[in-house]
C-alpha positions as CSV (number, residue, x, y, z in Angstrom):
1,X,-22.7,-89.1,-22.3
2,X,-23.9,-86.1,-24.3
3,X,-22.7,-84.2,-26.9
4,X,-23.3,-80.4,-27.6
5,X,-22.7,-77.9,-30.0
6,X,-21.6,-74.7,-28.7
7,X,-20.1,-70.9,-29.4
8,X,-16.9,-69.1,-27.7
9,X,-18.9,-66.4,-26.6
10,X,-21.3,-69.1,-24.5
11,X,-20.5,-69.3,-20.9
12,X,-20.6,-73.1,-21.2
13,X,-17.0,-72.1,-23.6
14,X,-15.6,-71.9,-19.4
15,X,-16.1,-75.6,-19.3
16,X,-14.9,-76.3,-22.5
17,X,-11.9,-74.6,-22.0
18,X,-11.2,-76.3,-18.8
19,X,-11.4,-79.7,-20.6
20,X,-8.5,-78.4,-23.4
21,X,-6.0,-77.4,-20.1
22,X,-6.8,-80.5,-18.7
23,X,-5.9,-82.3,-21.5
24,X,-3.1,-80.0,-22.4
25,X,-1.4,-80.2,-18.8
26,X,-1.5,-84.1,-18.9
27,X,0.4,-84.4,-22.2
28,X,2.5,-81.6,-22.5
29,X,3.0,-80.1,-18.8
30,X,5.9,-77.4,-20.0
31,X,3.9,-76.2,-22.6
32,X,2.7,-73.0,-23.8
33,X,-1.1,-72.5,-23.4
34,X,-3.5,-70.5,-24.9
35,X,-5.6,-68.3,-22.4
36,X,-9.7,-68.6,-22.7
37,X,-10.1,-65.0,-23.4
38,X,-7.8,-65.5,-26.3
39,X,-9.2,-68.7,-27.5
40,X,-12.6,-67.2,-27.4
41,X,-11.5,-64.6,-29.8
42,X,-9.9,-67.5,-31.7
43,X,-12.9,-70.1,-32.5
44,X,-15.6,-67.2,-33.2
45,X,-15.6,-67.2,-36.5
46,X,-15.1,-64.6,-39.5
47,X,-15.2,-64.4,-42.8
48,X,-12.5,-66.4,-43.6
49,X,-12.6,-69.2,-41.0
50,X,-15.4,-70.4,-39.4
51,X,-15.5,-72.8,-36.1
52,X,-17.3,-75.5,-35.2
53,X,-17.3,-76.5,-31.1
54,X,-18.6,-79.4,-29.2
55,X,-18.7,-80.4,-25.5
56,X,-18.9,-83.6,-24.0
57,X,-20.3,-83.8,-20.6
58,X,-21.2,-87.2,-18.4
59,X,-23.6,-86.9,-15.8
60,X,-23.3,-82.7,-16.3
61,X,-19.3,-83.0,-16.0
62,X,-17.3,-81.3,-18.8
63,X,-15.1,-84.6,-19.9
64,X,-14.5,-84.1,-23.4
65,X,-14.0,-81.1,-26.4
66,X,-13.9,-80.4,-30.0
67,X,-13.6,-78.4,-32.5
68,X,-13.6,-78.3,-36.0
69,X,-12.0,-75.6,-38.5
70,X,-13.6,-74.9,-41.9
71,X,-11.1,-72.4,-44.1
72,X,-13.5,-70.3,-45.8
73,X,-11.4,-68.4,-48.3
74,X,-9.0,-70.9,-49.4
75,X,-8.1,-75.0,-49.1
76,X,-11.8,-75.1,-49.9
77,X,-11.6,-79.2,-49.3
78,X,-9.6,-78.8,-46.0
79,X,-11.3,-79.7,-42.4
80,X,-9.1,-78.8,-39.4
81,X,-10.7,-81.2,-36.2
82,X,-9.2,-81.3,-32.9
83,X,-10.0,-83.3,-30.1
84,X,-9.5,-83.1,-26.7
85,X,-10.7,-85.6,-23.3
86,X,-9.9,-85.5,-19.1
87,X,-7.2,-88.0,-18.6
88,X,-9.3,-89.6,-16.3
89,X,-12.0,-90.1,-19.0
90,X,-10.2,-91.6,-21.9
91,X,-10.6,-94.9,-23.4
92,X,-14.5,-94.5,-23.1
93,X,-15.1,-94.0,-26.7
94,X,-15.4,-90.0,-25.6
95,X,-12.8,-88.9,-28.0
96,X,-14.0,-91.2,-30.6
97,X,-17.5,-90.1,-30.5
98,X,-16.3,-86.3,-30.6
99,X,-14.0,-86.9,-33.7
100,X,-16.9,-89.0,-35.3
101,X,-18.7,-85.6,-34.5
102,X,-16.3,-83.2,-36.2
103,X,-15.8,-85.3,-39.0
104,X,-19.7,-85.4,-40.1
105,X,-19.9,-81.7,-39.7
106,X,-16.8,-81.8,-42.6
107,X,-18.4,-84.2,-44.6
108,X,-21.9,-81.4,-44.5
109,X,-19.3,-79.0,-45.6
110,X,-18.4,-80.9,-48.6
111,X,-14.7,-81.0,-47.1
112,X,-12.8,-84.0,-48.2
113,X,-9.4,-83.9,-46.0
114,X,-8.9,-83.4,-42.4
115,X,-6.0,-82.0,-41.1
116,X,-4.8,-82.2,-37.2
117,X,-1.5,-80.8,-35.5
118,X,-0.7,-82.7,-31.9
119,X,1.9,-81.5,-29.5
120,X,4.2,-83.2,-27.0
121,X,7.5,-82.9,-24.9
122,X,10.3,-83.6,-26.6
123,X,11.0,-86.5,-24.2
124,X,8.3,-88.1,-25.0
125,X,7.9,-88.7,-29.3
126,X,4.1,-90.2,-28.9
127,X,1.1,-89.3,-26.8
128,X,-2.3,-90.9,-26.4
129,X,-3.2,-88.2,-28.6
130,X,-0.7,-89.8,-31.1
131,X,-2.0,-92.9,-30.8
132,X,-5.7,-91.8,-31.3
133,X,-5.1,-90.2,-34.6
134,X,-3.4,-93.0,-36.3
135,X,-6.2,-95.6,-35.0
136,X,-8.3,-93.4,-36.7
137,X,-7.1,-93.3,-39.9
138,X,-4.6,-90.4,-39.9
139,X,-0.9,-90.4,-41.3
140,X,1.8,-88.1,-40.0
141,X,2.9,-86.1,-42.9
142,X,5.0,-83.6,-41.2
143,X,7.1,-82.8,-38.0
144,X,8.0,-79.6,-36.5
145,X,10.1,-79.0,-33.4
146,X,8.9,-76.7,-30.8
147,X,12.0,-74.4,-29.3
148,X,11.8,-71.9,-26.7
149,X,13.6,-68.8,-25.6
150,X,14.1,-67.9,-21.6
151,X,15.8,-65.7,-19.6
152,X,19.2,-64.9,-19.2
153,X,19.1,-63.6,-22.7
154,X,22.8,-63.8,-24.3
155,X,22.5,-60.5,-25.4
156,X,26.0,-60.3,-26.4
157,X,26.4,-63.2,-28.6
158,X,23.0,-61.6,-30.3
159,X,24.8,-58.8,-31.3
160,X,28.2,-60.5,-32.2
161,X,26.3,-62.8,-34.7
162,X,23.9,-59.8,-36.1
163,X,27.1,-57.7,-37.2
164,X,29.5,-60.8,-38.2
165,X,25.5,-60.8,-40.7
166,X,25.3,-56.9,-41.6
167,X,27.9,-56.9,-43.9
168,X,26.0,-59.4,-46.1
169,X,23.2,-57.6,-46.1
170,X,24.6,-53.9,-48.0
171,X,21.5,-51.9,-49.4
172,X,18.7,-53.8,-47.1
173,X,17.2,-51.8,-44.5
174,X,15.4,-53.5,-41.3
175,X,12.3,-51.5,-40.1
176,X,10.9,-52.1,-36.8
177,X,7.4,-51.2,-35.5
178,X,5.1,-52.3,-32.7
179,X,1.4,-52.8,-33.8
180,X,-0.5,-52.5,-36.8
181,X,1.6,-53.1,-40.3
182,X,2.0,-49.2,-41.6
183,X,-0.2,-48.9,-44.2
184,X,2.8,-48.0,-46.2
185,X,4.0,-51.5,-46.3
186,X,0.6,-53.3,-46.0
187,X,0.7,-54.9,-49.6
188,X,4.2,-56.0,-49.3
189,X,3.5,-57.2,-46.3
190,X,0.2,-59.1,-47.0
191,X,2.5,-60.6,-50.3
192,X,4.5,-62.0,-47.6
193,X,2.2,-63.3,-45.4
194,X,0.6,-65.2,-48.4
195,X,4.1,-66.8,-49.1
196,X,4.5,-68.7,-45.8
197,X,2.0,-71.2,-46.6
198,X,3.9,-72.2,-49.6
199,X,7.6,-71.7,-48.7
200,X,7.9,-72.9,-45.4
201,X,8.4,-76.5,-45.2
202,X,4.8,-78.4,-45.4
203,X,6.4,-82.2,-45.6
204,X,3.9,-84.2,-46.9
205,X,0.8,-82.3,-46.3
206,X,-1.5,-81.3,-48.9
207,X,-2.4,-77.9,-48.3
208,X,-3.2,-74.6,-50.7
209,X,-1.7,-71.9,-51.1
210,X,-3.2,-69.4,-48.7
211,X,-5.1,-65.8,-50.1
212,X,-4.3,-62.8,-48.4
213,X,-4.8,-58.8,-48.7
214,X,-5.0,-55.9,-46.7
215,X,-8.2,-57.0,-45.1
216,X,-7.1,-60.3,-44.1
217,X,-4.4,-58.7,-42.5
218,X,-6.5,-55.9,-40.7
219,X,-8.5,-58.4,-39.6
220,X,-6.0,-60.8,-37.9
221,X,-4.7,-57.4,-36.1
222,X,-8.0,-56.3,-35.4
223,X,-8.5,-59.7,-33.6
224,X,-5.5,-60.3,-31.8
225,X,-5.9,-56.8,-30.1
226,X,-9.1,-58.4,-29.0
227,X,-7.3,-60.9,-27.7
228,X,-5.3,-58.4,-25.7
229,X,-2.4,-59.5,-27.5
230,X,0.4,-57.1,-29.1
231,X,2.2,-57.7,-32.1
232,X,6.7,-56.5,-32.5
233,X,7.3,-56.7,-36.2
234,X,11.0,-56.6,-38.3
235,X,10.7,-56.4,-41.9
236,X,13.5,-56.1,-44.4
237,X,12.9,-53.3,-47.0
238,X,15.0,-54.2,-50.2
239,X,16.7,-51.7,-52.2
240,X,14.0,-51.7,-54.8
241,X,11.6,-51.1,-52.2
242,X,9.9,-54.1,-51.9
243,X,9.7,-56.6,-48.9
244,X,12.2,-59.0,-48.5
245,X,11.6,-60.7,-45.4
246,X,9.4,-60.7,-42.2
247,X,9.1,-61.8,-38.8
248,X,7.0,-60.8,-35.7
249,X,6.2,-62.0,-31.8
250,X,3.0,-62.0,-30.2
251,X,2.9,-61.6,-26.6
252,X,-0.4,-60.5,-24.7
253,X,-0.3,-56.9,-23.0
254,X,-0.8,-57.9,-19.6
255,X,1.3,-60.6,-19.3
256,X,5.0,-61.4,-19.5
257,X,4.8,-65.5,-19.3
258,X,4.7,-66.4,-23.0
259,X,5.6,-64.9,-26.3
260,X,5.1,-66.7,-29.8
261,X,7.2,-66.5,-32.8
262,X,5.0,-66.2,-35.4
263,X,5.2,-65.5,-39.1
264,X,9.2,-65.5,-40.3
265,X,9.7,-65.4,-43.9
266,X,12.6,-64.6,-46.6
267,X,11.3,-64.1,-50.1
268,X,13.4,-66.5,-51.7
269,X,15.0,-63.8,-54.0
270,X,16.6,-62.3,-51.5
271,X,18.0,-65.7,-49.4
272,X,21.7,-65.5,-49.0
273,X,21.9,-62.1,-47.1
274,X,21.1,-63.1,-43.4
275,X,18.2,-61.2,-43.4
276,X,16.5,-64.0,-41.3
277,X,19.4,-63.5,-38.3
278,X,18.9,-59.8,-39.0
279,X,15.5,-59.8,-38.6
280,X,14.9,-61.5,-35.9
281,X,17.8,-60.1,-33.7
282,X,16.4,-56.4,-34.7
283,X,13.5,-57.5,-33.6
284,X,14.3,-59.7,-30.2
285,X,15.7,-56.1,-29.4
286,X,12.5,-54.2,-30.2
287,X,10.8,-56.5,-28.2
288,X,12.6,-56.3,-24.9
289,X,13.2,-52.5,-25.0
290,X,9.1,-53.0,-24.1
291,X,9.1,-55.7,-22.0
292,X,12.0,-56.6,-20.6
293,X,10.7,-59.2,-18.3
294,X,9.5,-61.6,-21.2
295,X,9.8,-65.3,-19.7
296,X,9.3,-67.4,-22.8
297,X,9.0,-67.0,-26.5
298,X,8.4,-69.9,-28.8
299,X,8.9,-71.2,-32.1
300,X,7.9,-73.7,-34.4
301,X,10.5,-75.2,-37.5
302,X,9.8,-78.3,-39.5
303,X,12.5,-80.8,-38.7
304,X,13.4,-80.2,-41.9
305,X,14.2,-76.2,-42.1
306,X,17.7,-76.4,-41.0
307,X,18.4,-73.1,-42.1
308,X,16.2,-71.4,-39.4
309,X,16.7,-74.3,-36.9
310,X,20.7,-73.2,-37.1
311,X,19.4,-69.0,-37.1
312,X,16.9,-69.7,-33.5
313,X,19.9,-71.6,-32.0
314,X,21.9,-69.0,-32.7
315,X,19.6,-67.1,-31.4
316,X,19.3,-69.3,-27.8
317,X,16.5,-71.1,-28.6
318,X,16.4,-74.7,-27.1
319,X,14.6,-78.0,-27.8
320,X,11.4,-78.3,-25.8
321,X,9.0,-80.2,-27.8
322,X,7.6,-81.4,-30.9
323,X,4.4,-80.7,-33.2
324,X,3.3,-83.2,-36.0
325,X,0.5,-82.7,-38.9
326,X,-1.7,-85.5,-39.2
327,X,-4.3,-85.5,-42.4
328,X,-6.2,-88.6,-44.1
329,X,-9.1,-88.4,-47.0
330,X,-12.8,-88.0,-45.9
């Protein structure tokens, strides 16, 4: 068995990337996946993440991959490894070797934590992948539970819930665009995006505080137009003109399969309004006045947010599956 380095833009990435769905579909069959053209966008590195990729191949056969993600901005100490190997390959000592891999590329990086999410059906609370982590050391320090959205869309309980919320919500206005954040609202907006790394739930991880700006958030819309993806954003504009809350859905241009919840955020001066029903709903609408034919749109809520848990089931969001954080020293 060999191991090699590698870049997204390689056309071994084809093989890599055939070794994550393989993986991917053995563990968590209903799943959403990630689609090589985006991932390739993904793992090529900027200026404020950079990403390591390995292959494993036996006897030239693609059996195992790896990645490792070094935050280049902020969580300075952080390494973010991910493993991945064929079912019919593990229990060789693939994965192990790969992880052993990532984690000496941290240590050259002067990183001193590594940090690892896993997924799974929510029928099933462990995976091999589960079991892998912990053997190695890991702890799970947080849990969130995957929910998804699919059509028929209970449009009318939408709208019965959003105006039972409006009147909660006198002197806010909810804007609604499609694309790049007007540049308007970009501060506000990057002041927002900033705060979901420290108000949403983080259990017991240890993570930083995240820094962002107007050029952090060009450049995550610069790149997921590369990916081919579009972006539907709601924010809630307070009566002193600042932001009070965000939320936007990614969902690729040329595709209709699967849509992801992404940043949703209440400043916590402003909780106690709705605005998280509000904006969501506003922008659930926005999104299927464009595509109507959306299949699936996920989410992601630590087990322990039960505010937002109650707003997506509201919303018709169901149980699907489950995420979990594992971390341990370097």
């Amino acid at each position: 068995m060999q191991i090699r380095s590698l870049a997204s833009s390689d056309e071994a990435f084809s093989d890599w990337y055939a070794v994550y769905q393989s993986a991917h579909s053995a563990d968590y069959p209903s799943g959403p996946r990630f689609l090589e053209r985006e991932l390739r966008v993904t793992y090529e590195g900027h200026e404020h993440q950079d990403t390591k990729l390995w292959l494993a191949e036996n006897g030239g056969r693609a059996v195992g991959a790896a990645l490792l993600g070094l935050p280049l901005k902020d969580n300075l100490k952080l390494a973010e490894p991910e493993v991945w190997v064929r079912p019919e390959a593990r229990r060789r000592g693939i994965g192990t070797a790969l992880l052993e891999t990532a984690e000496a590329c941290a240590h050259e990086y002067r990183r001193s934590s590594a940090l690892t999410y896993l997924e799974g059906p929510s029928a099933h609370p462990t995976t091999s992948g589960t079991a892998f982590v912990e053997h190695h050391g890991y702890s799970r320090r947080i849990v969130e539970i995957a929910r998804v959205q699919r059509p028929p869309f209970d449009l009318n309980a939408i709208t019965k819930a959003e105006e039972e919320a409006k009147p909660h919500a006198a002197g806010y206005e909810v804007l609604t665009w499609r694309g790049r954040a007007p540049d308007d609202y970009i501060d506000e907006y990057a002041r927002l995006e900033a705060r979901m790394s420290t108000d949403a739930p983080l259990g017991e991880l240890d993570y930083e505080a995240e820094i962002w700006d107007e050029a952090r958030v060009r450049r995550s819309e610069e790149r997921a137009e590369r990916m081919n993806r579009g972006h539907w954003t709601a924010a809630a504009m307070a009566p002193d003109g600042t932001m009070a809350g965000l939320t936007r859905v990614v969902l690729a241009h040329d595709s209709d399969a699967t849509g992801f919840q992404d940043t949703t955020l209440v400043d916590p001066v402003h909780r106690g309004h709705r605005l998280g029903l509000l904006l969501k709903a506003a922008n659930f609408r926005n999104l299927l006045r464009d595509r109507p034919g959306v299949q699936t749109i996920w989410t992601w809520n630590a087990d322990s947010n039960t505010h937002m848990i109650a707003i997506n089931e509201m919303l018709g969001y169901r149980v699907e599956g489950w995420a979990a954080g594992y971390q341990r020293e370097l």
